[in-house]
N, C-alpha and C positions, 0 to 999 in steps of 0.2 A: 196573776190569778184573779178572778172575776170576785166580786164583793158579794156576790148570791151562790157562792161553793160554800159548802160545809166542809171544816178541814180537821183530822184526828187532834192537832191542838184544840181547837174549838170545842168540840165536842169532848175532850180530855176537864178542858175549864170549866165546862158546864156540870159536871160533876165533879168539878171539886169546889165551884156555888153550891149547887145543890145539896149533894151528899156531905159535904164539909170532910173529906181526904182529903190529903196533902197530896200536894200535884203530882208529885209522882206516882204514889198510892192510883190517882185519880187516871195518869194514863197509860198506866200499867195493866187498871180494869179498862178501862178502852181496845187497845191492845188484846185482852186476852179476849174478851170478849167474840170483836174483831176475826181474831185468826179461829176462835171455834165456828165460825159461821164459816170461813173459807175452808176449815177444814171439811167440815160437815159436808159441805158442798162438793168439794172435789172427791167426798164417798159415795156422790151420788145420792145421799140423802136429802129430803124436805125439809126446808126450816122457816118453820111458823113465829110470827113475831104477833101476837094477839094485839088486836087494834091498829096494826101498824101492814102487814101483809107478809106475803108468803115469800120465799125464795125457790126454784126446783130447777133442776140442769134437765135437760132434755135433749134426746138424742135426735141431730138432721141425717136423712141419707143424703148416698151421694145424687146431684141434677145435675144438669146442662145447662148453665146461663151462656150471655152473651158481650162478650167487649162494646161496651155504648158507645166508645169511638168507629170501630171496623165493621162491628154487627157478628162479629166471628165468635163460632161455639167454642164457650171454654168448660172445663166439666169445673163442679165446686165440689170439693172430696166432704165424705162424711166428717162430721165434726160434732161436739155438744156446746151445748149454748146453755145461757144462761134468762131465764126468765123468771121479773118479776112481778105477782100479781097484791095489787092496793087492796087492801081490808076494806069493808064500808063505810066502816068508821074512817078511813083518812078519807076514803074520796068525799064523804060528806063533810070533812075539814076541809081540804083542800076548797070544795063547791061553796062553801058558805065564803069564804075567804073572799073569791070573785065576784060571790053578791054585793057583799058587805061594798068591796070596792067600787061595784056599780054603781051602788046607790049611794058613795062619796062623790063618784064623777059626776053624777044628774043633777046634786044638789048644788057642787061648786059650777056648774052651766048655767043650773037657772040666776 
């Protein structure tokens, strides 16, 4: 596993730094947490996470793609997807994050 995944351990630990629960306690609230957003999801409901962004399933019809090896029509059946959209607030975390780092690289060049 890559050392830049977030893993429900992790995220279990950081609340029980945080919040000071006992680990279990700690990822028992990850967990439930967790399974209400899949539930929610799988009702087809919206789930808003303030600051952080939205989650919402959305429904594909069925098209007509194409095998990129043969070039041959295959149909793609309707299905729902999952998308998710960034709050301002992260993507202006995330953006800051890359300047900051920019302006570490220009300075270790000069």
């Amino acid at each position: 596993m890559s050392q830049n995944t977030v893993t429900r351990a992790q995220l279990s630990e950081a609340v029980y730094q945080e919040v000071g629960l006992s680990r279990n306690e700690s990822a028992d609230l990850v967990e439930t947490v967790l399974n209400e957003i899949s539930d929610a999801l799988a009702r087809g409901e919206m789930v808003k996470i303030s600051s952080f962004g939205s989650f919402q399933v959305r429904q594909k019809g069925q098209r007509v793609g194409r095998n990129p090896k043969t070039g041959e029509e295959v149909p793609i059946l309707p299905r729902r997807v999952l998308v998710f959209r960034a709050s301002h607030v992260l993507k202006h975390r995330i953006n800051e994050g890359l300047a900051e780092a920019d302006a570490a690289r220009l300075k270790a060049a000069s």
